[in-house]
Structures are given as structure tokens and as C-alpha cells.
Z-matrix of the N, CA and C atoms (Angstrom, degrees):
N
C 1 1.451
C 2 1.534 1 108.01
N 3 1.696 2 112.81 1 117.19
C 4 1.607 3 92.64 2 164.93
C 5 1.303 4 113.59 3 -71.28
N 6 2.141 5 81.62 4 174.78
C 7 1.222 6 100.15 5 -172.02
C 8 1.908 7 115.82 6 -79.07
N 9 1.321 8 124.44 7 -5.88
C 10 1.568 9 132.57 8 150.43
C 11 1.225 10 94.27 9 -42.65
N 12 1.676 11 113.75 10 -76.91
C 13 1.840 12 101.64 11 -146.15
C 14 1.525 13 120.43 12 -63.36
N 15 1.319 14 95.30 13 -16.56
C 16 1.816 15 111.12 14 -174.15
C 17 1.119 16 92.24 15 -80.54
N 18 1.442 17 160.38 16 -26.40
C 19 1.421 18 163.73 17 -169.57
C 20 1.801 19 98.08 18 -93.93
N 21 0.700 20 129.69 19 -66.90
C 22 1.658 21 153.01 20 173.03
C 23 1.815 22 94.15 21 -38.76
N 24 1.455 23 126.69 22 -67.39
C 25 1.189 24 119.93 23 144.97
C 26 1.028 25 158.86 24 -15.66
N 27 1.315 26 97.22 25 -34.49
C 28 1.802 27 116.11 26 -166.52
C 29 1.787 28 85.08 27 -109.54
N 30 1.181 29 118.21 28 -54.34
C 31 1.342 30 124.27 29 -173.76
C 32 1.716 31 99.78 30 -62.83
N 33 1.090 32 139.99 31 -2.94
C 34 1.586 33 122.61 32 -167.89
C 35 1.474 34 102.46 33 -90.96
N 36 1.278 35 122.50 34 -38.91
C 37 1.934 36 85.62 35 161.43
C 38 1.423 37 160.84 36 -60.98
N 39 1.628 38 68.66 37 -10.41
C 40 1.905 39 101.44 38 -169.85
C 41 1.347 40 92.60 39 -68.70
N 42 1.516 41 117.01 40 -39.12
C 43 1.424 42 130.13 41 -154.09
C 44 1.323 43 101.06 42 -72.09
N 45 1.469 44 120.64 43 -52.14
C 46 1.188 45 127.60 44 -155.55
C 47 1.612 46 91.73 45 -75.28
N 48 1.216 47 123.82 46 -46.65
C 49 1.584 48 124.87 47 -173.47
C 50 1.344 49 98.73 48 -34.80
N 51 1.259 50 109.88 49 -75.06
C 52 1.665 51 132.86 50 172.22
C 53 1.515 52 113.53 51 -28.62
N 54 0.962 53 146.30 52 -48.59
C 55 1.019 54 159.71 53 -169.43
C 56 1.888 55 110.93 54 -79.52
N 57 1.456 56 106.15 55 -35.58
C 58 1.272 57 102.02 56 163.50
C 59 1.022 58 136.29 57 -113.44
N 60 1.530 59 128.07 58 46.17
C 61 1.306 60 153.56 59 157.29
C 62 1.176 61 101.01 60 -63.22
N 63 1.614 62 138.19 61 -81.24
C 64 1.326 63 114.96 62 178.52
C 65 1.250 64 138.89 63 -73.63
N 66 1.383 65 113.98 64 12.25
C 67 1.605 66 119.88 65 157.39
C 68 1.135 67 143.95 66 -76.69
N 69 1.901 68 93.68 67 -47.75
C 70 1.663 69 110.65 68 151.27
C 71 1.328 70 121.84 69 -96.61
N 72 1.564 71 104.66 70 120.98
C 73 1.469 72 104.02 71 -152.44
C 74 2.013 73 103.80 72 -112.07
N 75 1.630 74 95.40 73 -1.73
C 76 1.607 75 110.73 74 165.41
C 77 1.501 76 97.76 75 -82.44
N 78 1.458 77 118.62 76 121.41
C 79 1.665 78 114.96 77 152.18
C 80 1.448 79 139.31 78 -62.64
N 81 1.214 80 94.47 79 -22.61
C 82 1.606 81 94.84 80 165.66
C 83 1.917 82 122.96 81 -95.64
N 84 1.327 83 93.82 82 -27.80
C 85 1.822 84 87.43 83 154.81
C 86 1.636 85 107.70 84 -48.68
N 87 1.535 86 92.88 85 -71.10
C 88 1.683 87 91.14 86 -176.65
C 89 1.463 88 128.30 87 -49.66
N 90 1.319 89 110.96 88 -29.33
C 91 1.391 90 86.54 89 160.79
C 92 1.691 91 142.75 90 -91.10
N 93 1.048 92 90.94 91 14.60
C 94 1.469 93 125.08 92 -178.85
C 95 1.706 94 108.53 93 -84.56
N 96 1.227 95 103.55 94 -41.12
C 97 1.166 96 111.37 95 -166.54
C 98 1.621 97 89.91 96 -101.98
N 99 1.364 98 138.57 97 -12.75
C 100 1.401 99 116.43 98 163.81
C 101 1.486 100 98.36 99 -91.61
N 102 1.187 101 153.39 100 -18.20
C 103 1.351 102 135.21 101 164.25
C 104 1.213 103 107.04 102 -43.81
N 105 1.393 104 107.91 103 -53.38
C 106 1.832 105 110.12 104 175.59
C 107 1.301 106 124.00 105 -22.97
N 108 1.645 107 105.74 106 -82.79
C 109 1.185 108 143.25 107 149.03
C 110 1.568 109 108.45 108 1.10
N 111 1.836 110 110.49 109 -77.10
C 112 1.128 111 118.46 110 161.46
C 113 1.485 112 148.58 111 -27.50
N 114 1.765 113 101.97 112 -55.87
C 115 1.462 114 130.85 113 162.49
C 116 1.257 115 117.78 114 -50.06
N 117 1.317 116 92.50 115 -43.01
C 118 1.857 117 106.12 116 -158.96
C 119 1.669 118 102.45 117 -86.75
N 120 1.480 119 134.78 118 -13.10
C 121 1.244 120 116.70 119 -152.83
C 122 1.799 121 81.17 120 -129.91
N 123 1.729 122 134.50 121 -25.29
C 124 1.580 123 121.45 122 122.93
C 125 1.405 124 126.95 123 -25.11
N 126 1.146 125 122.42 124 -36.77
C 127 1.472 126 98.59 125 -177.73
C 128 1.523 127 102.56 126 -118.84
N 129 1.243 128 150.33 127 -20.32
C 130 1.650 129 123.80 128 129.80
C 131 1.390 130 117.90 129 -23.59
N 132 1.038 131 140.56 130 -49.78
C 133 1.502 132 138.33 131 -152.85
C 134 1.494 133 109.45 132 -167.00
N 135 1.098 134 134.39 133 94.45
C 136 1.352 135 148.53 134 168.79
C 137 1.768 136 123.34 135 -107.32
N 138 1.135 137 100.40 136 103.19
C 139 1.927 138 101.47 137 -164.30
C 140 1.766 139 91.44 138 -100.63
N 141 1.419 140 86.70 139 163.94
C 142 2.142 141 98.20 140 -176.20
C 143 1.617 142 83.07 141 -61.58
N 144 1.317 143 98.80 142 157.98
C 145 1.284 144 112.23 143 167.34
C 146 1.610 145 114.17 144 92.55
N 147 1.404 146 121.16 145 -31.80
C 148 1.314 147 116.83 146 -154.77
C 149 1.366 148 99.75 147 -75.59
N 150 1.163 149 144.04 148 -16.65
C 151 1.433 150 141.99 149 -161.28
C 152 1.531 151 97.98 150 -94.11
N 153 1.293 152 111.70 151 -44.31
C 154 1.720 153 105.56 152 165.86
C 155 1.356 154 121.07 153 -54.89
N 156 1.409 155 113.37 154 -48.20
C 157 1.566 156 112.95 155 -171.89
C 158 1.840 157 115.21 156 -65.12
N 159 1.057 158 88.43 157 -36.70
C 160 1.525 159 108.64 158 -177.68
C 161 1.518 160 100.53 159 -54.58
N 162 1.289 161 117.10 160 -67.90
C 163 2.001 162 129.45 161 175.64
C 164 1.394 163 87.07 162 -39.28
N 165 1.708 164 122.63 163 -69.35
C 166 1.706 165 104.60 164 -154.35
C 167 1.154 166 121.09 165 -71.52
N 168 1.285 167 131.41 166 -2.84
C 169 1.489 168 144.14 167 179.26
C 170 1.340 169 103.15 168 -113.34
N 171 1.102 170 145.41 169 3.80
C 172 1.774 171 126.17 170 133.52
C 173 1.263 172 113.48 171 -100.11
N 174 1.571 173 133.92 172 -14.01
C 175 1.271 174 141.32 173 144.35
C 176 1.521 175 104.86 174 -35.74
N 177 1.281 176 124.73 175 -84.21
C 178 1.283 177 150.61 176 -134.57
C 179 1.626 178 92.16 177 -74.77
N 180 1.520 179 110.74 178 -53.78
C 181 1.491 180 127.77 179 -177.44
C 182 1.067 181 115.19 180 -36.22
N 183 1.557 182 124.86 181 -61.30
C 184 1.431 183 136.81 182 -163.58
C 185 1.186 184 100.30 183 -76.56
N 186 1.530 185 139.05 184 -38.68
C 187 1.168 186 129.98 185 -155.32
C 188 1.799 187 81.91 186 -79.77
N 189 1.656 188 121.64 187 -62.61
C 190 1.788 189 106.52 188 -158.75
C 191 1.385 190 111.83 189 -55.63
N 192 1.369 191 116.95 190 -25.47
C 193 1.432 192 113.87 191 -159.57
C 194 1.633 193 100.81 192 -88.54
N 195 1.353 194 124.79 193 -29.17
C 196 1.335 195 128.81 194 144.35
C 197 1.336 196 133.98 195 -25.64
N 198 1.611 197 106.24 196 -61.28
C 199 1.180 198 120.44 197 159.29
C 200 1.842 199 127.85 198 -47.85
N 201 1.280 200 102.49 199 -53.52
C 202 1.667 201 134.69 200 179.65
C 203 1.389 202 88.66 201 -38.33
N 204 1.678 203 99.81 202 -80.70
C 205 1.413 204 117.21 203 -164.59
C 206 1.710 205 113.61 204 -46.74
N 207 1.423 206 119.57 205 -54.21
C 208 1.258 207 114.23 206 162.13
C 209 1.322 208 129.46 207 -66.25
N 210 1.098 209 131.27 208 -7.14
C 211 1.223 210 111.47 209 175.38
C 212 1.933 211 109.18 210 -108.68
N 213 1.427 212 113.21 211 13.11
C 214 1.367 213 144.60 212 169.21
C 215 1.845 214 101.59 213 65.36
N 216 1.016 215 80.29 214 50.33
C 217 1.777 216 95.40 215 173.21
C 218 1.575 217 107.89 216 -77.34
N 219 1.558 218 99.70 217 -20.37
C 220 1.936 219 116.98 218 -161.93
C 221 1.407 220 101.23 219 -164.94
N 222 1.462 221 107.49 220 145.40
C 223 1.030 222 128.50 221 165.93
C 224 1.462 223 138.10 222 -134.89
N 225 1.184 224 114.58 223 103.84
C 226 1.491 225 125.95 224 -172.81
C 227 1.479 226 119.86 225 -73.86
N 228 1.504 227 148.79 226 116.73
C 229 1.388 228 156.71 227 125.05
C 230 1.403 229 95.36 228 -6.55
N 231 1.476 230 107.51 229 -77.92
C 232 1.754 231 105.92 230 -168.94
C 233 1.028 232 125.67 231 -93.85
N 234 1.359 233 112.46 232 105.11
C 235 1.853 234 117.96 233 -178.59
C 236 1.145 235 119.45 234 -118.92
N 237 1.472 236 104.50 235 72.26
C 238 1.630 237 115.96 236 -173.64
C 239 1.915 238 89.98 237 -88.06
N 240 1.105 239 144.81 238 14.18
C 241 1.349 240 139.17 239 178.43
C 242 1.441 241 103.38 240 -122.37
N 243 1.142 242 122.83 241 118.46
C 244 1.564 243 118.76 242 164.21
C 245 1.650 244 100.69 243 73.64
N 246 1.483 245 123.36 244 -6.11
C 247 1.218 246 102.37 245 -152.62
C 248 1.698 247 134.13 246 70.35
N 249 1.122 248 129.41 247 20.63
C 250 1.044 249 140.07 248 -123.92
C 251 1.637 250 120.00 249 -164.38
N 252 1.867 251 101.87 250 -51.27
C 253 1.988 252 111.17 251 176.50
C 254 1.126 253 80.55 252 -169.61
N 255 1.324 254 104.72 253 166.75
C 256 1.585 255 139.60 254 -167.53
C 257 1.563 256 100.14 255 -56.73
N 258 1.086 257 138.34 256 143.43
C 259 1.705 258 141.58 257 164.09
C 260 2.080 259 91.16 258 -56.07
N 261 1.644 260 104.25 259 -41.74
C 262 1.690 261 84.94 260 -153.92
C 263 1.499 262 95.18 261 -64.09
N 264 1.006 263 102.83 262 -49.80
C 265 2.007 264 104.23 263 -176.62
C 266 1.496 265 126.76 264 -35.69
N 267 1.401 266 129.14 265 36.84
C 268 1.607 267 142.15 266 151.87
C 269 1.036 268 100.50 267 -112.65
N 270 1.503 269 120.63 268 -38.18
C 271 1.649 270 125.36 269 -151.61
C 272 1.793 271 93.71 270 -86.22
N 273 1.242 272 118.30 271 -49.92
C 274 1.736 273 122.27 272 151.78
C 275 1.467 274 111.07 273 -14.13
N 276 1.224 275 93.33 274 -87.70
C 277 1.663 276 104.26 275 -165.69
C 278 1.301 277 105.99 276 -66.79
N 279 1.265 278 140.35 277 -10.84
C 280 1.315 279 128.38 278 178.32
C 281 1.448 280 109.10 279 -75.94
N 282 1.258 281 130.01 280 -50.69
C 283 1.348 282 149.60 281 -159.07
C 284 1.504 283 90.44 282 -85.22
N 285 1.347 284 124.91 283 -27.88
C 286 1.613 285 125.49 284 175.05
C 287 1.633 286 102.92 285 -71.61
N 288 1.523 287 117.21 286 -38.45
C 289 1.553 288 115.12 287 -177.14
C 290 1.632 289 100.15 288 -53.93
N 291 1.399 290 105.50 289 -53.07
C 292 1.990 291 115.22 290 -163.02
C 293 1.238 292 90.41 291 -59.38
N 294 1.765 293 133.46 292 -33.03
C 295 1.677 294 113.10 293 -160.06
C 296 1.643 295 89.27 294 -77.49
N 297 1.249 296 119.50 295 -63.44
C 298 1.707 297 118.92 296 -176.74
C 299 1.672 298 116.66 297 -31.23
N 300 1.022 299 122.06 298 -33.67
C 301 1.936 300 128.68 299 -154.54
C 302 1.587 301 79.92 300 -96.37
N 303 1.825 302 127.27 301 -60.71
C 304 0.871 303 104.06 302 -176.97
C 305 1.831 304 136.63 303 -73.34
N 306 1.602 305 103.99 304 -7.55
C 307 1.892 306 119.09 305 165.51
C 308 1.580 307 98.12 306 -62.44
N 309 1.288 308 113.09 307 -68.19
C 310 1.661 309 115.06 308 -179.47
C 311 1.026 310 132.24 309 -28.15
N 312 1.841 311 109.68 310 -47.10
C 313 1.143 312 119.64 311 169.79
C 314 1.474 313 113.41 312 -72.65
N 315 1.262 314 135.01 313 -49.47
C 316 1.347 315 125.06 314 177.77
C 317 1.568 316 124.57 315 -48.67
N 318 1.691 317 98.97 316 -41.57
C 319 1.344 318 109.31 317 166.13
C 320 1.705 319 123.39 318 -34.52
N 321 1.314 320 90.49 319 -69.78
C 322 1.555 321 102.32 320 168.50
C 323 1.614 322 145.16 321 -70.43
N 324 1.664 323 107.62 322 21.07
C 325 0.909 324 143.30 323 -146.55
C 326 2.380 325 92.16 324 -98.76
């Protein structure tokens, strides 16, 4: 298997997350449905580490994009979080940290 499709792989939930932002246009469906997403692509394939990376990238998320947003670096339509960015957008970038740690690793493979 190359190392594209194994990257392309790891990246396809991220994708699909991405992809249904303008479909689901409730934020809390959507984030409901990226917990899913989440759950479901943990228990296909769960590597050491992923449960950490995952915490520091919706950890890490809310606080920059917090920041972003207040200091008008960005501006969000939907601020069902804080008032502020979308609730789904931690759950995004978290599952975006696990696709990166796991590209890196293939990279270096």
C-alpha cells in the first residue's frame, strides 16, 4: 500500500467532517454526528497515542480559536460555543490532530 493512500486514509474522516458543514446546517446535529465520526473511525483503527492527541487538539483548539476569534483574527456565523465558533469546530480539529500524528507517522515509515 502506498504511502499517499495510507495518508488519504487516515485523512478521510477529516474529509468527510469537512464536507458536511454545509449540509448540516444544525451545530449540534453536527456535532453529534462528528462524535460519531470520531467513535467510529477509534474503533476501526486506534494507534497508542491517539487518545492523547485527540484531548490536546480539542484542548488546545478552543483555547486558539478563542483567542483568534477574540482578538478578530476570525470570524464565525455560527457561535453555538462560547458564543464565539461553532461547538463542532474542537471536535474538527481534534480528529484533524489524530489524522496529522497518524500522516507523520506513515511518512516516516
Amino acid at each position: 500500500m502506498s504511502k499517499i493512500y495510507k495518508i488519504f486514509i487516515h485523512a478521510l474522516p477529516v474529509l468527510c467532517m469537512v464536507a458536511l458543514i454545509p449540509v448540516v446546517t444544525n451545530d449540534y446535529i453536527l456535532t453529534f454526528i462528528y462524535i460519531g465520526i470520531i467513535i467510529l473511525s477509534m474503533k476501526i483503527k486506534r494507534e497508542k497515542g491517539d487518545l492523547i492527541v485527540l484531548s490536546f487538539g480539542f484542548i488546545a483548539m478552543i483555547v486558539f480559536e478563542y483567542l483568534f476569534v477574540s482578538t478578530g483574527v476570525e470570524v464565525f456565523i455560527r457561535n453555538t460555543l462560547f458564543g464565539l465558533m461553532p461547538l463542532w469546530l474542537p471536535f474538527l480539529w481534534a480528529y484533524g490532530f489524530v489524522a496529522i500524528k497518524r500522516g507523520v507517522k506513515v511518512l516516516g515509515e
